[in-house]
C-alpha positions in Angstrom: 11.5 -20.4 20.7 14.1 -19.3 18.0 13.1 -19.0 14.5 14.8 -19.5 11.5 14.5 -16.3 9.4 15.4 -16.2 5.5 15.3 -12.7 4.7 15.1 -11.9 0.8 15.4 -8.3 -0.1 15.5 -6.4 -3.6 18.0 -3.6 -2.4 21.3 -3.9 0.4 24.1 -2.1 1.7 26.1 -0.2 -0.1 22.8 1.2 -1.7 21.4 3.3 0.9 17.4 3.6 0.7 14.3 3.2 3.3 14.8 -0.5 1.9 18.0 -1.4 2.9 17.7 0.3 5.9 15.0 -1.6 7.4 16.7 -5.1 6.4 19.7 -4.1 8.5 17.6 -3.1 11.2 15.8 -6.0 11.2 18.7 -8.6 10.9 20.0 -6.3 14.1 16.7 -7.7 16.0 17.1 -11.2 15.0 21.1 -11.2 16.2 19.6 -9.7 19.0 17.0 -11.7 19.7 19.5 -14.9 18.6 17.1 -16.0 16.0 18.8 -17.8 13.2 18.8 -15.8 9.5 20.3 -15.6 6.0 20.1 -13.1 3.7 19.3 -13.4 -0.2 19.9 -9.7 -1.6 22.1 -8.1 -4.9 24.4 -6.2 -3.3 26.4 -6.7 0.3 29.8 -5.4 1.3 30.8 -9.3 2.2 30.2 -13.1 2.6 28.7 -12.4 5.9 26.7 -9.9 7.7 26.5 -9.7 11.6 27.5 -13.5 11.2 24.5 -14.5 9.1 25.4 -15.7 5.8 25.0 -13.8 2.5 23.6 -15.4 -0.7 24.0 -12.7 -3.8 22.0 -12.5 -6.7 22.7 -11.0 -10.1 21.4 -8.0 -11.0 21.5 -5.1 -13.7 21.6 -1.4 -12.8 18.5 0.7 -13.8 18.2 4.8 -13.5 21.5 4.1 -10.6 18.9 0.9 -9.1 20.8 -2.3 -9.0 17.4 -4.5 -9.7 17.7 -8.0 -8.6 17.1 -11.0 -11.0 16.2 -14.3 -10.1 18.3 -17.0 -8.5 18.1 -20.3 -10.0 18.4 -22.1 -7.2 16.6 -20.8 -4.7 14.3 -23.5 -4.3 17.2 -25.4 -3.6 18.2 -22.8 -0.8 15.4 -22.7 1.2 14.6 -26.3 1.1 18.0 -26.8 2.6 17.6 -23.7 5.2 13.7 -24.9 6.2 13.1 -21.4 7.3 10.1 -20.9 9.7 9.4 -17.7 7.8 10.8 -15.5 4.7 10.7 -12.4 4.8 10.7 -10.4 1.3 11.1 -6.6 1.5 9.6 -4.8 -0.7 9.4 -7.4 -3.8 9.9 -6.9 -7.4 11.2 -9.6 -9.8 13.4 -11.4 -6.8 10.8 -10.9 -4.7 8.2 -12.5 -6.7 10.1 -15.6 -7.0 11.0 -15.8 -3.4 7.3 -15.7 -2.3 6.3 -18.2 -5.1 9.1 -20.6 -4.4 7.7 -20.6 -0.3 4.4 -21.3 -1.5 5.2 -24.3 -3.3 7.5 -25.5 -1.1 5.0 -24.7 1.9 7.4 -22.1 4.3 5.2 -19.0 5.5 6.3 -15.8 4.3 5.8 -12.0 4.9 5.8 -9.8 1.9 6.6 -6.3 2.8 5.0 -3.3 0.8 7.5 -0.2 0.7 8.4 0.8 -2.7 5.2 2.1 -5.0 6.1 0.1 -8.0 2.6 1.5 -10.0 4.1 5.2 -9.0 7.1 5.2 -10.2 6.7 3.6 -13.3 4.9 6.7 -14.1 8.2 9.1 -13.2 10.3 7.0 -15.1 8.2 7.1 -18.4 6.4 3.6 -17.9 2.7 4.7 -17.3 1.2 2.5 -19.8 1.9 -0.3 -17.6 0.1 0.8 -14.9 -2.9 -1.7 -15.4 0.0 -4.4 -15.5 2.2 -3.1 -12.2 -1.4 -3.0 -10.5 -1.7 -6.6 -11.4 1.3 -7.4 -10.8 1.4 -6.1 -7.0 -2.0 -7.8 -6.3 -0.8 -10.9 -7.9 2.6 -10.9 -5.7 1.0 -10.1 -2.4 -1.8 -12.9 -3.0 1.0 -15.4 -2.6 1.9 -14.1 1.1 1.1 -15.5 3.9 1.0 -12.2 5.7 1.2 -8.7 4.1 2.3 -5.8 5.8 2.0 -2.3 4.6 3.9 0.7 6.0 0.9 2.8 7.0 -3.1 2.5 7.7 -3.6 4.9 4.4 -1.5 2.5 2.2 -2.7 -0.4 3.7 -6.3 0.6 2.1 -4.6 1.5 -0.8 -3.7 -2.3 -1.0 -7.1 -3.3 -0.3 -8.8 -1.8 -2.9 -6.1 -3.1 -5.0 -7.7 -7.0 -3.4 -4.4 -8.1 -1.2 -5.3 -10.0 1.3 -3.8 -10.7 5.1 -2.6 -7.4 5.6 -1.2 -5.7 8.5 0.5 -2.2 9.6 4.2 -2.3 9.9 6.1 1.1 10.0 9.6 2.2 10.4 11.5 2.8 13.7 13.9 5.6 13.8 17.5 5.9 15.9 16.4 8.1 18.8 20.0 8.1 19.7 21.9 9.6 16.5 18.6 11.4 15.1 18.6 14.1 18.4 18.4 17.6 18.4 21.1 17.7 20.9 23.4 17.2 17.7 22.7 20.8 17.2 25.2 22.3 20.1 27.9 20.1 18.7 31.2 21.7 17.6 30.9 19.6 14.2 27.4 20.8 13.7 28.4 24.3 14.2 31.1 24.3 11.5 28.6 22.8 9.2 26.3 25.4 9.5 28.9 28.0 9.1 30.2 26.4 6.1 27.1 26.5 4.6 25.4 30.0 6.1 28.0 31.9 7.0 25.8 35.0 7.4 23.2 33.6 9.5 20.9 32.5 6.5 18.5 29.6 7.0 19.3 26.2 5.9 16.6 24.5 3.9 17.8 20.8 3.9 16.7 17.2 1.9 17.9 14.0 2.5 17.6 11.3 -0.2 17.7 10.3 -3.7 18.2 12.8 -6.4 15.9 11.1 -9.0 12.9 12.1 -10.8 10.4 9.8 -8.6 11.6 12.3 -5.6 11.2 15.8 -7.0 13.5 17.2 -6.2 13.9 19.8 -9.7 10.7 21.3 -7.5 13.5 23.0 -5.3 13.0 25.5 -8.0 9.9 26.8 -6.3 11.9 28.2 -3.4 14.8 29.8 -5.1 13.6 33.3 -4.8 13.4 33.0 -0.9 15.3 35.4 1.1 17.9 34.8 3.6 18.2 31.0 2.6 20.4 28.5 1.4 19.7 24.7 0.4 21.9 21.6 1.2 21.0 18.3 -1.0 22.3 15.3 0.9 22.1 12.2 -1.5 22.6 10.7 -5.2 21.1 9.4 -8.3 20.1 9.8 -11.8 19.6 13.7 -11.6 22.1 15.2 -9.3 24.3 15.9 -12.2 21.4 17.8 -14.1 20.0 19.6 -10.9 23.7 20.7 -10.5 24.0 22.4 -13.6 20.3 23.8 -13.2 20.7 25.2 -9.9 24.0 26.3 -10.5 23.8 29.9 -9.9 22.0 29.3 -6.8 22.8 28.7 -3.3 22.2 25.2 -3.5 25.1 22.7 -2.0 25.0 18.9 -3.7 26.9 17.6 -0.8 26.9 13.7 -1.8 25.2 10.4 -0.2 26.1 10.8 3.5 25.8 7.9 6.4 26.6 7.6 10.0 27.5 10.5 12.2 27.7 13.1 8.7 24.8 11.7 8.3 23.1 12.6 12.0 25.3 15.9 11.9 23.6 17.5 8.7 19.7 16.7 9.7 20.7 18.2 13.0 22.2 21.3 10.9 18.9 22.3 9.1 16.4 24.3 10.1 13.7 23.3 7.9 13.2 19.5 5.9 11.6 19.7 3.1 10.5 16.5 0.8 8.9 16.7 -2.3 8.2 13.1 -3.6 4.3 11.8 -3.6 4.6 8.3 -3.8 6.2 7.3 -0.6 4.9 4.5 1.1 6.3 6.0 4.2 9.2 8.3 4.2 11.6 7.3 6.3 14.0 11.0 5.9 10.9 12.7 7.2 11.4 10.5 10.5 14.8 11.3 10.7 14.9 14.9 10.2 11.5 15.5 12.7 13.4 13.3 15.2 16.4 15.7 14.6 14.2 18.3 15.7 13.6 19.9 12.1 10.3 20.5 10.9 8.7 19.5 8.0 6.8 20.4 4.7 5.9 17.6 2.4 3.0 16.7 0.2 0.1 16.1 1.9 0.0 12.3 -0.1 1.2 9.1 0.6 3.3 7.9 3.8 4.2 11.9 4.5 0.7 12.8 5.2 0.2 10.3 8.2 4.0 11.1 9.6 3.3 15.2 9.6 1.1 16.9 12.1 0.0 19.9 10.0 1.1 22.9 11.7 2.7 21.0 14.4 5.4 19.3 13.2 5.0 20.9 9.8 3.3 21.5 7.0 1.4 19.5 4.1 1.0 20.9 0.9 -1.3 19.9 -2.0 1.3 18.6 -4.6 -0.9 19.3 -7.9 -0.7 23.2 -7.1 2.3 24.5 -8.7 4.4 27.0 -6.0 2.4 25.0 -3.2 5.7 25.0 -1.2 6.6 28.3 -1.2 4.5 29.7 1.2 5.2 27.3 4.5 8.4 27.1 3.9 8.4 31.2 3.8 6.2 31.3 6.9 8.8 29.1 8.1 11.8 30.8 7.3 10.3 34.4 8.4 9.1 32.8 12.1 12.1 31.4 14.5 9.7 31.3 17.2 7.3 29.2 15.2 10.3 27.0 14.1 11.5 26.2 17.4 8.2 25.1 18.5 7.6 22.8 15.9 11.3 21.4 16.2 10.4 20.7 19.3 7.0 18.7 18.5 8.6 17.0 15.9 11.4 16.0 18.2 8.7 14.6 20.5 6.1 13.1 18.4 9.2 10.8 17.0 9.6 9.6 20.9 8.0 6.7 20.6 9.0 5.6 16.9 12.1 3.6 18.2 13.7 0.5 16.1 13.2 -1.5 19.2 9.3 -1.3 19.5 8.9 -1.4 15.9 10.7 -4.5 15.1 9.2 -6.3 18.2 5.9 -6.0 16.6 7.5 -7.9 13.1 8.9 -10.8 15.4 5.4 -10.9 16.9 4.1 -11.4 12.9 6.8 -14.1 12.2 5.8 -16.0 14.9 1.9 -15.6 14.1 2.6 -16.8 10.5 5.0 -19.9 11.5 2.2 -21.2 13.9 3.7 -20.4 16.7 1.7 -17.8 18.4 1.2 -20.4 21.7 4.9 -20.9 22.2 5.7 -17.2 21.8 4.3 -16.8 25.4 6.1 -19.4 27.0 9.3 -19.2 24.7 
């Protein structure tokens, strides 16, 4: 059986976030798979994406976000599509209205929980409406047929919030482009000596450069030895970081994709991520997959994808300086950071886009009712 998919998502291509990246991935397995789609989103770079049509939305541009706003027609839209499923990423305003609009009309629909709304209202100044963005999640995700949540830990965070129906659903990762074996490449090799041409460490992040990401806690590392930093990414507080950390050997290198992308985890020798309300953390995936270890904060999506003193290590993110000593031990131990490279590497082996999205199709068909013709489809 093939199903008819309307995917509605509050971020696209060209903005490039955890997101976006799991709608393309996931309109990838439906072309694949030769389900039918379309796609309702406020940004794409055409009419037409891997020949599934494109429906654009307005929007307005907050802290470098385009935020999606309503479509007036909508109901119109789906009514004509009959979808067997719709599947909202990470819902906000659009969002809302896409999973209210199905229930009325009747179409099942999977509401997908990846951005922490509640958390990063707080980073950008907006903590007194926490109680409100908690009601406002529980109150969006009671409307779904199915609710899927990134990890076990934030799928109980979403119960005690009282959402219903919920499942796991995590991220794959490209086993292909994410590889260590980037690292022996020519192109890899001039990065590295572009950026430590005496041999120095590279200390590496991928992602945005906003205040929900803390990134300005780089500044906890500066005095390391024999180290240098490469920022890959944008937003709201590159240009201030710049000027902060101008004196230091920091590199702002710009949002990066495809192989510059693939070629810069595989240059680093240690990840670090500093942001405590991710759901998941879908850099962290990339870079162990790269065969870089990792130290993040031991909260929130990063705590369930790093093996403490395996893959990496997790720090507690209320101590001030927490970072500073397993990145040193780190930066001090190649032995130690080739066998974590290695584990991280490994433990990523079975995290492909493949697996992962064959577990969604198995939720779109549970939710449309069509669990006894999946077998015989």
């Amino acid at each position: 059986m093939k199903l008819k998919v309307a995917v509605v998502t509050e971020s696209f291509l060209p903005q490039l976030n955890g997101v976006s990246n799991s709608v393309v991935r996931i309109l990838e397995t439906l072309k694949e798979q030769g389900h039918e789609a379309i796609l309702i989103a406020p940004t794409a770079p055409s009419d037409n994406f891997l020949g599934f049509p494109v429906i654009r939305t307005s929007r307005f541009i907050f802290r470098g976000f385009p935020v999606a706003l309503p479509l007036l027609n909508l109901t119109s839209i789906l009514r004509s599509f009959n979808p067997d499923v719709v599947h909202v990423a990470s819902p906000a305003i659009l969002g809302r209205q896409a999973l209210a609009v199905s229930k009325r009309l009747g179409f099942p629909s999977i509401a997908v929980y990846q951005t922490d709304l509640i958390g990063y209202s707080k980073k950008y100044g907006l903590g007194l409406l926490e109680g409100f963005g908690k009601a406002m999640v529980r109150r969006m995700h009671l409307m779904a047929t199915m609710n899927l949540a990134p990890t076990q830990k934030s799928l109980e965070e979403l119960s005690a919030l009282g959402v219903p129906r919920l499942e796991v659903w995590g991220r794959g990762v490209d086993l292909e482009n994410f590889s260590p074996r980037r690292r022996k490449s020519e192109t890899v090799k001039e990065i590295r000596s572009r950026f430590a041409p005496n041999g120095e460490v590279i200390i590496g992040y991928v992602g945005r450069i906003a205040p929900e990401k803390q990134v300005d806690r780089l500044a906890e590392l500066l005095r390391l030895e024999n180290a240098v930093f490469v920022l890959v990414g944008d937003g709201p507080e590159r240009e201030t970081l710049t000027q902060r950390f101008a004196n230091a050997p920091v590199s702002f290198v710009g949002p990066k994709t495809g192989g510059e992308l693939h070629d810069h985890y595989a240059a680093f020798d240690i990840f670090v991520h500093f942001g405590e309300r991710e759901t998941f953390g879908q850099t962290i995936q990339e870079a162990m997959a790269s065969g870089v270890p990792v130290v993040a904060p031991n909260r929130g999506g990063p705590s369930v994808l790093v093996d403490h003193g395996a893959t990496g290590f997790l720090v507690d993110p209320d101590v001030d300086g927490a970072y500073f000593e397993p990145v040193q031990t780190l930066l001090s131990d190649e032995t130690l950071r080739k066998r974590m490279s290695k584990t991280a590497s490994e433990a990523m082996q079975h995290r492909t886009w493949s697996a992962n999205n064959k577990k969604l199709v198995d939720f779109y068909f549970d939710v449309a009712g069509a669990t006894t013709l999946r077998a015989g489809a």
